[in-house]
N, C-alpha and C positions, 0 to 999 in steps of 0.2 A: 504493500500500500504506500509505504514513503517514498517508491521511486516517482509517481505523479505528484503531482501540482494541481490543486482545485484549479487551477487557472487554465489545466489541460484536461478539464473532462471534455470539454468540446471536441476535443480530440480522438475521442473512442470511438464516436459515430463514424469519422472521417477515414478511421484506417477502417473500419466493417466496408462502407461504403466502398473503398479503393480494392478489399479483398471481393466482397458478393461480383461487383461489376466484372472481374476481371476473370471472377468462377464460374460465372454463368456463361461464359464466354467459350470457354474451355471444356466444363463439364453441364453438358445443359439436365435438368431437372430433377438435380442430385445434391444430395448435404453431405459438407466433409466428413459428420460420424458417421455414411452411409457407404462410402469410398475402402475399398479393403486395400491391404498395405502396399499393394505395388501400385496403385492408381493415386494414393495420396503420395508417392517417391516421386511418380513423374509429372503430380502437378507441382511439388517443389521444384525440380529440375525447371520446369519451365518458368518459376516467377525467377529462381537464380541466375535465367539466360535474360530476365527482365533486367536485370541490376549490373547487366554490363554492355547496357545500349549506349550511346553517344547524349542522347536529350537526358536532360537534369530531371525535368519535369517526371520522365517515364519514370524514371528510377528510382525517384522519391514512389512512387505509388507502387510500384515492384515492392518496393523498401517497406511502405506502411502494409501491403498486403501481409507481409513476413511478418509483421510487429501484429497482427492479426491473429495469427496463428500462435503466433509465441503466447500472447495474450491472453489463449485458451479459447477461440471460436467462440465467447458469449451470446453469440445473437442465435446459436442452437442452443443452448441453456436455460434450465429455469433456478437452479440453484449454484449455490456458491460453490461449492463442494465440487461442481461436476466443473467447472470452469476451471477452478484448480486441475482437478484430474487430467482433462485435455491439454489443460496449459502442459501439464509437466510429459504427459504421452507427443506433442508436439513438438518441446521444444528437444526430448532426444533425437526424434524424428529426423529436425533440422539438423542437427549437430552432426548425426549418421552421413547428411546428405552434403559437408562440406559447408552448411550457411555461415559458421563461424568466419573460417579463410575468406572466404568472399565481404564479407563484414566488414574484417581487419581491413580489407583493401581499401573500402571505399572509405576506414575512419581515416585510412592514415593520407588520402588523397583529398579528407576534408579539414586537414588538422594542416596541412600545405597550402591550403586554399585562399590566395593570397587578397583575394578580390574580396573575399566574406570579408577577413580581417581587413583591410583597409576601409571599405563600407561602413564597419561597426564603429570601426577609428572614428570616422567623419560624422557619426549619428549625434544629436545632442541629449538622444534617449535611447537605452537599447531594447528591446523587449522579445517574447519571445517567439516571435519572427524572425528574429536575426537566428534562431540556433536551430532550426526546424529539422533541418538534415540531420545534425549531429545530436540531435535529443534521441530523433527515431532511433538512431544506428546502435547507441548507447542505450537504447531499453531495451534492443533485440538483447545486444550483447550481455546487460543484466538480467535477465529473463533467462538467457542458456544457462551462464555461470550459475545461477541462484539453485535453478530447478536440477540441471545434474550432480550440483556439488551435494545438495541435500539426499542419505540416505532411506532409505523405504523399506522396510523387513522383507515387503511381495515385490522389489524388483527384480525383472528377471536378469539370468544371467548377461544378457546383451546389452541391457542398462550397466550392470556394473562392468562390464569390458569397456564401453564407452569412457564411464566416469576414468577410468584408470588412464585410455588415452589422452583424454580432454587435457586432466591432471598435468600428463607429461607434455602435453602441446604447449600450454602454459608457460609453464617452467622451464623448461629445456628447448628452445625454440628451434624449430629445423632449417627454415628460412631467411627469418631477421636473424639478427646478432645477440637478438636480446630481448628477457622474458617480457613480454607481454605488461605486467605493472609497470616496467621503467617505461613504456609509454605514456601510460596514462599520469606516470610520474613528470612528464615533461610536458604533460596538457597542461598540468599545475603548474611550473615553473613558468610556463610560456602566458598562460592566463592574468598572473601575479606580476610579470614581468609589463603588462599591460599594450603587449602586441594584439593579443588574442583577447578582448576583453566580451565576446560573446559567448565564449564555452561554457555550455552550461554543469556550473562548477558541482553541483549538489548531484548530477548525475554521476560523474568524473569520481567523483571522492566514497560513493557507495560503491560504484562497480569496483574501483580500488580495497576497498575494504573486505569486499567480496572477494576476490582475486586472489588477496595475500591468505584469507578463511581458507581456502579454496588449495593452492598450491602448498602453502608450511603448514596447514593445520590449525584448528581454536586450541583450545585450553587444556581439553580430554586429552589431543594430540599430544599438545606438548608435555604434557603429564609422565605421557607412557616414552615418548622420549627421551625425556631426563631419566626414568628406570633406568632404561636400554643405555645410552649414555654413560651412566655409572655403573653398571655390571661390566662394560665393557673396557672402563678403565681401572677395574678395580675394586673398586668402593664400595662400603657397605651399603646395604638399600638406606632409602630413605624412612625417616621415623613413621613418617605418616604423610596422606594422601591429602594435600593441602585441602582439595575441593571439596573433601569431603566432613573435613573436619568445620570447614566455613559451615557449608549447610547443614552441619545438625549448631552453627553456634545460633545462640539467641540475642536478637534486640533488648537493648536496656531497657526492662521495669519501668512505669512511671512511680515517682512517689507512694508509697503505698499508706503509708497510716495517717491518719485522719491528721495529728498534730500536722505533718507535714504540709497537708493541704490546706489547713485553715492557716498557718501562717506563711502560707503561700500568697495566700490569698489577701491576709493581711499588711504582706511587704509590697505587693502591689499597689496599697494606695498608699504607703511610703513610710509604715508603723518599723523602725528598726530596735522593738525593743529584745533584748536579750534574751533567749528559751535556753531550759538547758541541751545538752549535747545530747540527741537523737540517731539512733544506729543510721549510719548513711548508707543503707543499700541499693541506691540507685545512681545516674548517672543526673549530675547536675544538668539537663539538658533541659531545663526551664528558661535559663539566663535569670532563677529567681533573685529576688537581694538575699545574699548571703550574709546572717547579722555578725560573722566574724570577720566579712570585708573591710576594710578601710574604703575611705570614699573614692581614694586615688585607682585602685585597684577594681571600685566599682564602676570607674568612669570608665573605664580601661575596657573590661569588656563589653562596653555598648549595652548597657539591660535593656535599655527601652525599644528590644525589638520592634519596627513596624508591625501590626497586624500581628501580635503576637497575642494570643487568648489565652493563657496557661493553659492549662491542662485540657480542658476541653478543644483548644485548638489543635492538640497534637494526636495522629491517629496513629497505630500501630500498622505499617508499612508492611509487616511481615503474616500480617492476616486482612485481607482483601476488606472483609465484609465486616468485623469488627472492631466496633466503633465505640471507642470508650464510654461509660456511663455520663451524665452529664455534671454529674456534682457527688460529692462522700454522703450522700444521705442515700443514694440507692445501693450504695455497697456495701458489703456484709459487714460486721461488727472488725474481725479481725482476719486480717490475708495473709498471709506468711507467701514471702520470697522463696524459691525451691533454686539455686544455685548449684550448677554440675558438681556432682562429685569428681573431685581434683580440678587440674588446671585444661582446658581445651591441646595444649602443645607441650611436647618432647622438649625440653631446654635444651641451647645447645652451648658448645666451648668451641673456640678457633684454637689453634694451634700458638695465634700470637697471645694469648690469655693465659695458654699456661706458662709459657716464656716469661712475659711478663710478672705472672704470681710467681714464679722460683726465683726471677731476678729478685725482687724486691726482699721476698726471705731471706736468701743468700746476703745480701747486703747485710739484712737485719742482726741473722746469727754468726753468720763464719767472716764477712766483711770483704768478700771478692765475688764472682760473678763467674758463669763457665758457659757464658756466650748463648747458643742455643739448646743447647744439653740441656734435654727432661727425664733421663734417667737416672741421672748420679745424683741421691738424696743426703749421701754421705755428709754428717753434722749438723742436718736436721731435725729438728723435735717431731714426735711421730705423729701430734696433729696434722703439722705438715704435708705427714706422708703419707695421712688420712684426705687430705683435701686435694693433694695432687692424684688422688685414684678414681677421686667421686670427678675432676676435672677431668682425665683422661677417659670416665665411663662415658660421659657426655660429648667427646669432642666431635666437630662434623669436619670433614671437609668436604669442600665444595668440588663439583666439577671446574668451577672459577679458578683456585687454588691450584688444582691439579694443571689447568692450560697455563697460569703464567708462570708456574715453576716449569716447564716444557721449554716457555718462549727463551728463558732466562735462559736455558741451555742453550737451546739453540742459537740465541745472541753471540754465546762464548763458545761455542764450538762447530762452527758454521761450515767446517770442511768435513769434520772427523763425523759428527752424524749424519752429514749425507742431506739430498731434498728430502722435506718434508712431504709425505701422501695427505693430501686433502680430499677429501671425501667430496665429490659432485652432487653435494644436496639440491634442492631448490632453494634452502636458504642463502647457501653459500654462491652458487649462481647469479642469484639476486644482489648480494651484497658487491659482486665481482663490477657486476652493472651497475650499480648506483653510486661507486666508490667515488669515481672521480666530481661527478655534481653533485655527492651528496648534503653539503653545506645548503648550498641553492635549494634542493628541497625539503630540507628539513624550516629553512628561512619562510618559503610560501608557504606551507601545511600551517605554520605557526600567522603568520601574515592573513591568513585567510579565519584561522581559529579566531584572532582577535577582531576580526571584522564581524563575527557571526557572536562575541559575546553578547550575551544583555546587558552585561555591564558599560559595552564602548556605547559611546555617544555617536551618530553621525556626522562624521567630517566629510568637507567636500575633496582631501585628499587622499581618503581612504578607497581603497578595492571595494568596486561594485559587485556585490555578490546578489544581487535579485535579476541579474539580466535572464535569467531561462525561469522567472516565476512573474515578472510585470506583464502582464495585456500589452494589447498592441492600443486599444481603448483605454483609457483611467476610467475609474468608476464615477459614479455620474450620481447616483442614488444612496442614502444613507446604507444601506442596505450590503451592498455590492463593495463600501468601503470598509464593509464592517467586517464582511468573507473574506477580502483581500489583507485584510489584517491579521486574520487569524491564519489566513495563508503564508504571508511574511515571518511570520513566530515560529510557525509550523517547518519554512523553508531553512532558517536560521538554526534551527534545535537541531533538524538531521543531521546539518553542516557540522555542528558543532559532535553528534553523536558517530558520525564516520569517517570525521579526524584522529577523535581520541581514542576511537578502536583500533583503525590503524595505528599511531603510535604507538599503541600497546602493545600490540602483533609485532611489532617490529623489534622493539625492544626486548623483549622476552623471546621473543626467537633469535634473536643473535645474541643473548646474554649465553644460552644452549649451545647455539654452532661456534662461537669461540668468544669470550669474554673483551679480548681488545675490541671487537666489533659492535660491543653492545656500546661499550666507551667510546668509540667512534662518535654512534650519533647519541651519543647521551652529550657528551660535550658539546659538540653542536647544537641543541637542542636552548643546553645552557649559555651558549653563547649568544644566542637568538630571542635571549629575556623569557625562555620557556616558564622558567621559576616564579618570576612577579608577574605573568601572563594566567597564571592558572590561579595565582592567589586573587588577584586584581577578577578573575571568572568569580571566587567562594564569595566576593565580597559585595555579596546581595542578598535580599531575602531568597534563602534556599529551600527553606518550606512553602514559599509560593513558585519557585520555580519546580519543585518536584509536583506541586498541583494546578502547576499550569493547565489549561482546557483549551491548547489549541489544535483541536483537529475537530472536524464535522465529517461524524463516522459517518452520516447517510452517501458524502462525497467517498468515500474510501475505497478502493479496487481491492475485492471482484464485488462489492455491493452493489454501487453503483451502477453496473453492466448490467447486474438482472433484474433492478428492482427500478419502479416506477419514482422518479426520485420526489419526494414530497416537496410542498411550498415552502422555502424557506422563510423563517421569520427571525427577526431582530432577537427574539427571546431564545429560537430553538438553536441560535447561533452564539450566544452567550451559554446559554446551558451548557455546552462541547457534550464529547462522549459520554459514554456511563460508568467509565473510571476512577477511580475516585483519587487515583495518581498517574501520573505519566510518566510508566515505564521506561520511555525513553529518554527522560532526563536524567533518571536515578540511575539509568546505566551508565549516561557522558560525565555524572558525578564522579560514578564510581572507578570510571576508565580515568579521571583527571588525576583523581586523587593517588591511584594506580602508577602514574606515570608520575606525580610529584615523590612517590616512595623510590621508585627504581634511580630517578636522580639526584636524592641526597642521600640514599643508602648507604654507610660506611664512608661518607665524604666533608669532613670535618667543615671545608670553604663554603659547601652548601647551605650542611648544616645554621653554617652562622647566616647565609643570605635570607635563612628562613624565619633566622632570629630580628633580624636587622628590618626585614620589610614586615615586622608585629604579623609572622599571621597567628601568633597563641588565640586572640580575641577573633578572627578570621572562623578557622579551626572548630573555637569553641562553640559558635555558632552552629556549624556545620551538623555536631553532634544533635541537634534538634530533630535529624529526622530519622524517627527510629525502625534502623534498618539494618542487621548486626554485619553485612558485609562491611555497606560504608561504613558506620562506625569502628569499624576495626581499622580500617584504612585508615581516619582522621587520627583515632588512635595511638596510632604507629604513629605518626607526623608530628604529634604532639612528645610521644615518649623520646623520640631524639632529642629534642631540643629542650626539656625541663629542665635539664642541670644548668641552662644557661639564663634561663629566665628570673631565678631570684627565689629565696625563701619565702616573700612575700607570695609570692604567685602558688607555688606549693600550697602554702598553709593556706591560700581561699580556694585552692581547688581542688579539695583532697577528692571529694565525689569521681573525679576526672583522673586523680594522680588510681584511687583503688580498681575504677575500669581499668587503667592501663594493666593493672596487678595482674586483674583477671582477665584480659580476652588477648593481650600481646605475650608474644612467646617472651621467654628470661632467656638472659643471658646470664649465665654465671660471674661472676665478678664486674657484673655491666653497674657502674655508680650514678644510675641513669635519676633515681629515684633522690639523692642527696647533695652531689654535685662539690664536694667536698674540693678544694685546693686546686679548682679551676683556673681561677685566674694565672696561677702558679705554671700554668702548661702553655708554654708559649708557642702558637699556630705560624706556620707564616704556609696563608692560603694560598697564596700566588707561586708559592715556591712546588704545592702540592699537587695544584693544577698542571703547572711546568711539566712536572717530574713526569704524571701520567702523560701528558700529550707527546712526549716524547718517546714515552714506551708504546705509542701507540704510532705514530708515525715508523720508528723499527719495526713495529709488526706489519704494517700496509706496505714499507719499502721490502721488506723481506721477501712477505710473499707475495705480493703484486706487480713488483716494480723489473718485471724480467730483466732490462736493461742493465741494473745492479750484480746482477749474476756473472758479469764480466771482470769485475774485483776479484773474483776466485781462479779467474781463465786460468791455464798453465803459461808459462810466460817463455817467448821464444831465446835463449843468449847467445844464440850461434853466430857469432859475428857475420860467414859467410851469409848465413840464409836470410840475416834480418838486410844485411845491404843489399841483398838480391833480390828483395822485393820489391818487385812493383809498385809502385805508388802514384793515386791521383793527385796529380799539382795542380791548382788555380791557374788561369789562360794569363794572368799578368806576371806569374814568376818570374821567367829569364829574365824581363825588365830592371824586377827589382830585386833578383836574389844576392846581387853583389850587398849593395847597402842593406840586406839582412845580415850579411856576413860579417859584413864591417862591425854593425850594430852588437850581434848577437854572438860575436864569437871574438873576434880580433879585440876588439874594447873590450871585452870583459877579462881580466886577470887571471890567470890558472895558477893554483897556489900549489905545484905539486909534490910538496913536503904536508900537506893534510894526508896525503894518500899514505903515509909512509903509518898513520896513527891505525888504521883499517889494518893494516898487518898480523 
């Protein structure tokens, strides 16, 4: 449904119409479910010898007939269901018959098309006329991708042969040079870069999202990956299967006992008198007054939410349909909290932690240190050698760990182990392709996210991202401006919701295929204001952006195809769906938040940028919507950074400081909760940053940079044979090779008593 555009239903009629005219033509007094399979192969054949006539005009209606079928033939349908079912039996159909290649051809002969882009240049409005060719091409294209990539227990086996090649067409390209997403990667750079400013970017950035789903894998994939990954190098399994342990965790509890509420209620109209100390087993996610705040600390984090109704205003995220009571007089006398027995995660230890606890001991009792050595306990008290066991039971390492002790070697001994074997993934394919532009896109994806925030203001220098959702009309009637608005919200939220998926795919699949890769574009990312981009997105109301209402389900595909569409009204357009959240914001939350963990993770210069741009008050906010994935994500964001935030801040948000107890994993000796003799640890960020861009640029020259591989050549010293070789000389040499001579050889001193020191 989010691949249209209310502003493109007019458009359903129009490809029926381009397909019925052009079927009736070909097969007279027959419906395509009536067509047995060789007769629907060779009416595809003939629309695909439509899509490579000479006129624009035919081609496009060749094209929309295609976008007909893909579509799922609606106009023989009475229900949704079957619209699907044809859609998905059509579009393997097409995929069988070659419609993809042919696709490809005609995006990449519209993505050249210098006339469109110069036209759209010249418009003082673009709308979406200007993208007409490149919407249709790019719905086929997401229509195939979507419907084969998605598995079906009854498909038969020639579906899933297909899916397997489609897969590998993708990725491993046999034709171009290069998968498939770095195309649609450089519709983006090209669009941002404000050449191409009719590409309709919302189309571009799903079938992207789709692409990368599609070729590397979601989340399950990468899951059984990482297994696979670790048995292969080694390493113990992992403790536990992250996803599964998220979905059984739980949303934070609202306040539960009656004190609570009533002086909830009472700080609201501003009563800060003193109560005593009440068990806090919930998460402070009211933003109530807290009566152990000071005022500074109360100003700090913004209480006076907008539209904030305590308790009644917040609904439990994690069950659809219920909906809290409305006040403590309908609730039983006493509730009691039921809290998991133990902690949700395995704790773990690095390697540097226990280095670190023996150094520090060592110091303490014997007064010398023995570098990295963690077995010699020799002269330690056997607490000690009680706490260095319970450390080593714990400890993980990474497949992260394991690749850059690898690189290290390989740095240092670059003859004697020989080329590195890289494994031919799709990941690694992809990363080969995007290496060289990949700043530029990482720049545009982010360029285009802040255009699409709610938070940005419109400026007139900013990236127009409504050109493939504006009419070619402006609306005229209150009415029409009211659908187009909710159209705009609606255009903006995808944009924003298949950005941040992709980031997240991307990151988390090259953290797995080699860790300097992930560091790649995570730096990039950071270089490109990723970090205050995503804080500068939290810093809204988030509880009315996850209850945003803008879509109008009756407009939504395949609804709209079967059903008579009703009158709309002012009211039934304000109403929006029968949602009572919008899924799809709570996912672009949760994919932000997602992508702010992955780049300050273990990264101390981050870390502080996160201190330095306040987002604790941000953050704390954020916990409002109770939904135990995101908030564990917030979380997490909040646990890095407490040590730097101040005693102050601790002591008024203990509520916040005891979630983090309970739902973030521990780190064993992590001072995360006290923050003890910080100031004392002197950072230098910039030297941190350094250090990694440089391991990372060694790892890109290493392996990428073939040319480098000539520093190893074997080297020729045969007098005879290196003066007997041939050599290209410049056409002006004889001219001027004397006064090279003179220059380079005659004037310069030979001091041939240095030679005698080389003896």
């Amino acid at each position: 449904t989010e691949l249209y555009s209310y502003t493109e239903e007019a458009e359903f009629s129009i490809n029926r119409k381009c397909f019925e005219e052009d079927f009736q033509s070909q097969v007279q007094g027959k419906r395509w479910p009536e067509l047995d399979r060789a007769q629907q192969k060779a009416y595809v054949m003939h629309l695909l010898d439509g899509l490579e006539v000479v006129h624009r005009d035919k081609r496009l209606k060749a094209a929309r007939a295609v976008l007909y079928l893909a579509q799922g033939v609606f106009g023989e349908c009475d229900m949704e269901a079957e619209v699907l079912r044809w859609s998905r039996h059509n579009n393997f159909l097409l995929y069988q018959m070659g419609t993809f290649t042919a696709f490809l051809e005609l995006l990449n002969m519209e993505i050249d098309n210098s006339q469109a882009c110069s036209s759209a240049l010249r418009k003082p409005a673009i709308s979406l006329a200007d993208s007409t060719e490149l919407r249709v091409l790019l719905s086929v294209m997401y229509l195939m991708v979507e419907n084969i990539r998605v598995e079906a227990e009854n498909d038969p086996p020639e579906w899933k042969s297909s899916r397997e090649t489609f897969r590998m067409e993708l990725s491993f390209p046999v034709h171009s040079e290069e998968p498939f997403a770095l195309l649609l990667f450089t519709m983006v750079t090209k669009f941002c870069s404000g050449h191409a400013p009719h590409f309709p970017m919302k189309k571009v950035l799903l079938l992207l999202w789709k692409v990368l789903l599609f070729t590397l894998g979601g989340f399950e994939a990468l899951q059984a990956m990482k297994v696979k990954k670790r048995e292969e190098l080694g390493l113990p399994p992992l403790p536990e299967d992250s996803i599964q342990v998220m979905r059984r965790m739980r949303a934070a509890s609202p306040p539960t006992y009656t004190i609570d509420l009533l002086d909830q209620q009472s700080s609201k109209r501003g009563h800060r008198s003193r109560r005593p100390l009440v068990k806090q087993d919930s998460l402070d996610i009211y933003n109530e007054r807290d009566p152990f705040k000071n005022d500074e600390a109360a100003a700090d984090e913004e209480e006076s939410d907008e539209g904030d109704s305590g308790v009644e205003g917040e609904l439990d995220l994690m069950e659809r349909d219920a909906i809290m009571p409305a006040g403590p007089a309908q609730r039983p006398p006493i509730e009691r909290v039921s809290f998991p027995k133990g902690l949700p995660w395995a704790p773990k230890v690095r390697q540097k932690d226990i280095e670190h606890f023996l150094e520090a001991s060592r110091n303490k009792f014997i007064g010398f240190t023995l570098g990295q050595d963690t077995d010699t306990l020799v002269g330690l008290p056997r607490p000690i050698h009680e706490s260095v066991k319970t450390l080593k039971q714990h400890k993980y390492v990474s497949i992260s760990d394991v690749q850059i002790k690898n690189e290290e070697e390989l740095e240092k001994c670059p003859m004697s182990l020989g080329e590195e074997k890289v494994q031919e993934t799709p990941c690694e394919m992809l990363y080969q392709a995007m290496l060289y532009n990949l700043p530029q896109y990482m720049i545009a994806l982010l360029k285009i996210l802040l255009a699409a925030a709610p938070t940005s203001k419109a400026k007139t220098d900013s990236i127009n991202i409504l050109a493939d959702v504006l009419p070619e009309e402006m609306p005229i009637t209150v009415l029409q401006s009211m659908k187009l608005g909710v159209d705009v919200n609606r255009h903006k939220e995808i944009i924003v919701k298949g950005i941040s998926a992709s980031l997240l795919l991307l990151l988390k699949h090259f953290k797995v295929n080699h860790i300097y890769q992930f560091e790649y574009v995570s730096q990039h990312l950071v270089f490109a204001n990723c970090i205050p981009l995503i804080l500068k997105f939290f810093n809204q109301n988030i509880m009315s952006y996850i209850t945003a209402k803008n879509s109008i389900s009756v407009l939504d595909y395949p609804h709209c195809t079967v059903h008579e569409l009703p009158e709309l009204t002012a009211e039934s357009l304000e109403a929006g769906d029968n949602n009572q959240f919008c899924w799809r914001n709570l996912f672009s939350c949760i994919n932000l938040l997602r992508v702010l963990n992955k780049l300050t993770k273990w990264k101390h210069s981050r870390t502080m940028m996160l201190v330095v741009f306040k987002s604790a008050p941000i953050l704390k906010r954020a916990l409002k919507v109770k939904q135990a994935m995101m908030q564990l994500y917030v979380l997490k964001l909040l646990k890095i950074q407490t040590k730097y935030l101040g005693r102050q801040w601790r002591k008024s948000n203990m509520k916040t400081m005891s979630a983090i107890y309970q739902k973030v994993r521990h780190r064993m000796n992590d001072d995360w909760a006290y923050g003890n003799d910080i100031d004392a640890r002197p950072w230098d960020f910039q030297a941190e940053e350094c250090t990694l861009r440089a391991n990372i640029e060694a790892f890109n020259s290493r392996r990428y940079d073939k040319s480098q591989d000539s520093e190893f050549a074997p080297v020729d010293n045969c007098l005879q044979s290196v003066l007997g070789q041939r050599l290209e000389l410049p056409e002006d040499f004889h001219y001027s090779y004397e006064l090279w001579l003179e220059r380079e050889v005659f004037s310069q001193p030979i001091r041939w008593e240095e030679l005698l020191h080389y003896q």
